[in-house]
N, C-alpha and C positions, 0 to 999 in steps of 0.2 A: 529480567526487567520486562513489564508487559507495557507496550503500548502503541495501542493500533490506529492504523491509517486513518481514521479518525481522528485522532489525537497529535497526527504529527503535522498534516495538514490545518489541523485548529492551530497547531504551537508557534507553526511559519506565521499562520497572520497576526497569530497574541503579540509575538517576536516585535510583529512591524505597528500594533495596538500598543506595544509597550514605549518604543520611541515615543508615539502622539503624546502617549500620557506622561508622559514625563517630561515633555516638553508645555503640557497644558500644566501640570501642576504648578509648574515655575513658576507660568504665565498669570494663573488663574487662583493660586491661593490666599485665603484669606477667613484663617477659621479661628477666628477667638471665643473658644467655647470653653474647656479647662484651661483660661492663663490659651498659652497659644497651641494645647496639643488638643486634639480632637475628641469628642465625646465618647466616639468609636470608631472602628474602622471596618469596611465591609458594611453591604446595607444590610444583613440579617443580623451582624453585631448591634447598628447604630439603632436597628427595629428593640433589640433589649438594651437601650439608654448606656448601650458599649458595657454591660454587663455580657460573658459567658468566655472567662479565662479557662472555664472547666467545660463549656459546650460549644468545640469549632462544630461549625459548619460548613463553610467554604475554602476556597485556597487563600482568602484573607487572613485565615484563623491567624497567620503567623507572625502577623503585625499585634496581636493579643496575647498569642502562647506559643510562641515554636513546637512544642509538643504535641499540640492537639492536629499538627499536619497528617499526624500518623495515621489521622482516621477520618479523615474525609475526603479520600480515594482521590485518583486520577480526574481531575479536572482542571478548565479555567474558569474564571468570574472576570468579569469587567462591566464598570459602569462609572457614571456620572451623576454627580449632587449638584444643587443649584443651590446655594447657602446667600443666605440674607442677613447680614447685621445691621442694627441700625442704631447708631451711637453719637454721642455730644456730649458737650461739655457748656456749663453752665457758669459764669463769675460774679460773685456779687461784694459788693462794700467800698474800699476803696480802690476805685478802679483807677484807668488811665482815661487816654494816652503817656504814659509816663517811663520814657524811653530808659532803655538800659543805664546803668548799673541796676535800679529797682525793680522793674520787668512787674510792676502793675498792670495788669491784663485788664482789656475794657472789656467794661461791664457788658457781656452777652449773651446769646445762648448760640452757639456754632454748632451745627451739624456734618461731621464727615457727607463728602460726597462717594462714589464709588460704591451703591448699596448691595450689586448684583454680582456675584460669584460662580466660576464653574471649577470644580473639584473631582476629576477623574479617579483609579486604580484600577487595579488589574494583577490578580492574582492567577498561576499554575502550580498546578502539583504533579508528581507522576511518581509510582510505585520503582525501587531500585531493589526488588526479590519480597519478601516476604511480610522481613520486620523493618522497612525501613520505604522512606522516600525521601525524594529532594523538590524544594518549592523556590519557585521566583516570586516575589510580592514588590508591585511598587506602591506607595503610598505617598502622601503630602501631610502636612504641619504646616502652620500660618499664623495670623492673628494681629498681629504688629502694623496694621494695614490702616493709615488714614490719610485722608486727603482734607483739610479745613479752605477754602476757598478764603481771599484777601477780605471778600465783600462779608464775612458771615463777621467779619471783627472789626466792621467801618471802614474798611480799605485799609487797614494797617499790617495784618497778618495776623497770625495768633501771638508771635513774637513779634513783632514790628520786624517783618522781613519786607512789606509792602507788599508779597503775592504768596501763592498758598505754603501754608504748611504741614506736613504730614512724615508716614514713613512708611514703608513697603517691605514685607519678612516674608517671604517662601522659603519652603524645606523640601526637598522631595528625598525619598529614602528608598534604595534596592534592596532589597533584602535575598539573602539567598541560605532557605532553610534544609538544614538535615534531619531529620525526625527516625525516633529508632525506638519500635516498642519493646521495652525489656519483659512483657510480659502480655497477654493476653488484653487483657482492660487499663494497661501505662504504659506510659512512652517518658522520654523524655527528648529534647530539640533543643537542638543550637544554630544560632543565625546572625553570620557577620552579617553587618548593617554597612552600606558606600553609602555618604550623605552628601547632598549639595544643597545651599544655601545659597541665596541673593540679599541683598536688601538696597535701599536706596532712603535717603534721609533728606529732607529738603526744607527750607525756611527757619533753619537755626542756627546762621551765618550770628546773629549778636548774643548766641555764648561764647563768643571768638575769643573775648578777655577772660573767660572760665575753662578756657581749654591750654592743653599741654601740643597741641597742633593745628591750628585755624585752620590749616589749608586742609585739612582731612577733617574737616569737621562736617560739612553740610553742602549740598547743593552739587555732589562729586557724581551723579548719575547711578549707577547699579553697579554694585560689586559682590564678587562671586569668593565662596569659601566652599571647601572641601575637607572631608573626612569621614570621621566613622564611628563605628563601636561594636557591640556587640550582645546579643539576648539569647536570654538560655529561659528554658520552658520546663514543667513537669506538670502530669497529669496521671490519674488513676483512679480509678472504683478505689474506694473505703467501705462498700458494703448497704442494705437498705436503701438501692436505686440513689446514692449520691455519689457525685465524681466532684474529688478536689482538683483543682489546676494550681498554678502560680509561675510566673514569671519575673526576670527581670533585666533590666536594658543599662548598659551602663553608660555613664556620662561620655558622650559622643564628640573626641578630640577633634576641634576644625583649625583650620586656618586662617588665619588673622581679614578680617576688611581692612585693608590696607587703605581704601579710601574714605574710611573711619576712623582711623586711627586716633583721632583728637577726638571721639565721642565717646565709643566703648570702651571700659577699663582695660589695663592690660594691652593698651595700644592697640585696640580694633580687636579683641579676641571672642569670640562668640560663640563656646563650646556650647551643649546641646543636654540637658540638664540629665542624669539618670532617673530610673521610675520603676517602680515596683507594685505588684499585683498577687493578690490571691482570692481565691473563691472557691464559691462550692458549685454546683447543679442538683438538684433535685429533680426525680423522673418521679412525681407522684404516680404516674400511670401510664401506657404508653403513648396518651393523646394530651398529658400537661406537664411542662416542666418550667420549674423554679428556679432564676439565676442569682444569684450576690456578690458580688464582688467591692474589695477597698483597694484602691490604687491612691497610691502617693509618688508626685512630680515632685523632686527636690530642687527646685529652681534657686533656695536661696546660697547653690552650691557655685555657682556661675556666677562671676561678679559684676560683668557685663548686665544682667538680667535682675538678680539680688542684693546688689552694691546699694545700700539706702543715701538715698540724699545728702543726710546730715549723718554726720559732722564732717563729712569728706568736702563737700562744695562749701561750709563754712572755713574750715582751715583753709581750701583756696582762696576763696573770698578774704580770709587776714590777712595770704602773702600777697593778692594784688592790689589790695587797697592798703595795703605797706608799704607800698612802691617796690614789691618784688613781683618778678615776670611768673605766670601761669606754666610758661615751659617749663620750669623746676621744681613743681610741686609737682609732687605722685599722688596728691588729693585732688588736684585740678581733670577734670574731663580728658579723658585718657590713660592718665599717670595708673600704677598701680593698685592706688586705691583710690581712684575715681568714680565718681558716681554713675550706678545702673539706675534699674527704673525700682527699685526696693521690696522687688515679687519674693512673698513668703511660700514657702514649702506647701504645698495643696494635697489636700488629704479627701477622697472624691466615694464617696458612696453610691452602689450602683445597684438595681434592682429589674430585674424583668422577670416576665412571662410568655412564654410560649403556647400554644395549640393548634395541636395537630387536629385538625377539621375532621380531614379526611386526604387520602392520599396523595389530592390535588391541590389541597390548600393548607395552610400553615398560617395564621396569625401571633403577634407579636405587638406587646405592650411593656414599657418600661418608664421609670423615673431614674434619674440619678439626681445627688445633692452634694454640696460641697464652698467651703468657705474659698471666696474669691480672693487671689491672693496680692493685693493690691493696699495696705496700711493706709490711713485718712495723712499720714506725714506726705504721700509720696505722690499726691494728687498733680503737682506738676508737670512732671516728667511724662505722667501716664496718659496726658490730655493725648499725649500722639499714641499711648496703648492702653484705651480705657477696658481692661479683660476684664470685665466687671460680675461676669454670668456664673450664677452659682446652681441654677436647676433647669434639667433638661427633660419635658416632656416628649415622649416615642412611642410612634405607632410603626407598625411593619407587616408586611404579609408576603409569602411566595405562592406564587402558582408555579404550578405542571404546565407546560404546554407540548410534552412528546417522552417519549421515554427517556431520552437523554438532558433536556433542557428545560429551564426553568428561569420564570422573571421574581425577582424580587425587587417590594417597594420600601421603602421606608422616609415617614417624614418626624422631624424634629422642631417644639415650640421650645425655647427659653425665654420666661417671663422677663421684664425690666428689673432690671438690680442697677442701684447706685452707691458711688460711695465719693463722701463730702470732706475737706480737710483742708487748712489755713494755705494761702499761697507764702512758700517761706522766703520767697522773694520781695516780697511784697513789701513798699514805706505804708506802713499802717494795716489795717485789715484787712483782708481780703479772699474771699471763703471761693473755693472751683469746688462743681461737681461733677461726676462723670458718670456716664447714664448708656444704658445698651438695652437690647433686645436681638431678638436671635429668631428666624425660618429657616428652615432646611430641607427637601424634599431631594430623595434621591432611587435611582434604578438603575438595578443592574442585571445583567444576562447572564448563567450560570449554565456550562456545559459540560457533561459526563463521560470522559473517553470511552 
């Protein structure tokens, strides 16, 4: 195992850089760019629109491909995004004030407050002999994050709570990779994932009567889940300067929000969706390469997250306005087949480009595109997670600053995407839309044992 005074001295303070960050992730995420998982990860990833399962480059790579650790030597990376969403919801027709059972929303246009984000990571790697190392990667997921103020819905709430409404999803994830080249130009890598989760739910105290637990429905402060799962990597030359990679992550077993228990299906359960990746890299030459990649988030696997509206919150609706109690329905908010927020499986196209300048600089351009996965039925629910972003504009660049160290930049535009659909709560008409936009600039420091 090589690794020198250099590197062990970097590792004590990465060690004590890894604490901050994963304590800021907690604090500080809030990324709804695919549905709630991130565009990419790593800012020389995010610089190719989170396009290159087939080209690591840093010790981020492993939140991408476990595999591709194998070949981006003894280092650490750490840095920090500053991500911007800027998101509302829109209601028009018949509106209210028109208190529960009907949940007519007045007619408005409401803006989330909370626009500014900081999103840290911090990747190591280090060589264990020849064909093998081992990597620590932390990382964040988010998205699920809105704050609606009383005043943006006439001082009512968005539900007639009287003060705001919203809801708060952080994810932070430890990764800890092995990577092992079975050959000269392929590896393959495996990497248990420890995950923790928070969230907090606030101003939806009157779906009380559509829930299977009022008192874990809303307004319960932060609660914390725990778990895991697990990602396995391959990568290799196929020949003519191309390298295929592919990975995948499976659905990440948590722990119940017990303080949700009356909101989440499954009694508060909020596992953590699987996703799958493959791609190519093309080295046209030694100064441009070509990235692709198709990632697919299976979110409609999670019923917390997937669970569609209807027909589950109508059969509750028969047994409470039957004169039967909400606790005994498994279609009522909680119960087993209770209503999520009706997020379809996302299927994400991803494109970049590289150049190498010169041995000091590196620039980076990418797009990715992909259907939001959020159905016109499901507009409701979503007002508190409108993931509505389906294309992600990326610029990136690394400078040299020494022989060991390097800054890389990377920022991210996602245009405005909405999507419109009948409120099905609603006595009469009543049409919500939900509307986002996306900034993101981020840097990070890169050093070479």
């Amino acid at each position: 195992m090589t690794f020198t005074k250099v590197g062990r001295k970097f590792a004590v303070k990465a060690l004590g850089l890894a604490l901050a960050s994963a304590g800021l992730t907690v604090t500080g995420v809030a990324h709804a760019t695919n549905g709630y998982f991130a565009h990419g990860y790593g800012t020389k990833n995010k610089g190719l629109a989170g396009a290159g399962v087939a080209l690591p480059q840093d010790a981020m790579a492993a939140a991408t491909n476990p595999a591709g650790m194998a070949f981006v030597g003894e280092r650490a990376d750490v840095g920090l995004a500053l991500f911007s969403p800027i998101r509302e919801y829109t209601t028009s027709g018949a509106g209210g004030p028109l208190a529960p059972p009907a949940f007519n929303l007045i007619n408005t246009t409401a803006e989330s407050d909370n626009e500014l984000f900081y999103i840290p990571h911090l990747g190591m790697n280090w060589a264990m002999g020849a064909n093998d190392t081992f990597g620590v990667t932390i990382y964040g997921n988010g998205g699920m994050n809105t704050d609606y103020p009383a005043s943006e819905s006439g001082g009512f709430g968005t539900f007639y709570s009287g003060g705001a409404t919203g809801v708060d999803l952080a994810q932070v994830f430890f990764a800890f990779t092995w990577a092992h080249k079975i050959a000269p130009n392929a590896a393959i890598g495996v990497t248990p994932i420890l995950a923790y989760q928070r969230f907090e739910a606030f101003g939806l105290q009157n779906f009380a009567g559509f829930s299977t637990d009022p008192a874990n429905l809303s307004n319960n402060g932060y609660n914390g889940s725990y778990g895991g799962g697990l990602k396995l990597g391959f990568q290799s030359d196929v020949g003519g300067g191309v390298t295929l990679g592919a990975s995948y992550q499976t659905e990440m077993m948590m722990s119940e929000f017990d303080s949700y228990a009356g909101l989440f299906a499954e009694q508060g359960d909020f596992d953590i969706p699987a996703t799958a990746t493959i791609g190519l890299a093309w080295k046209v030459n030694p100064a441009h390469t070509i990235v692709f990649d198709v990632q697919e988030i299976f979110y409609s696997d999670v019923k917390s997250v997937g669970g569609p509206f209807n027909p589950s919150l109508n059969n509750c609706a028969g047994v409470v306005f039957g004169g039967g109690s909400a606790a005994s329905s498994q279609d009522c908010l909680g119960g087993n087949n209770g209503s999520g927020f009706g997020w379809e499986d996302m299927t994400i196209f991803k494109l970049g480009y590289q150049w190498v300048v010169n041995p000091g600089l590196t620039l980076r351009a990418g797009v990715s595109q992909g259907d939001q996965p959020i159905p016109s039925s499901e507009v409701l629910f979503n007002i508190l997670a409108p993931a509505v972003i389906e294309t992600h504009v990326t610029a990136g660049a690394t400078f040299s600053v020494g022989p060991n160290t390097e800054i890389s930049l990377a920022g991210m535009y996602a245009p405005e995407e909405s999507v419109s659909g009948p409120n099905p709560l609603a006595a009469g008409s009543q049409t919500i839309e939900l509307t986002m936009y996306q900034y993101e600039f981020e840097a990070s420091i890169g050093i070479k044992f």
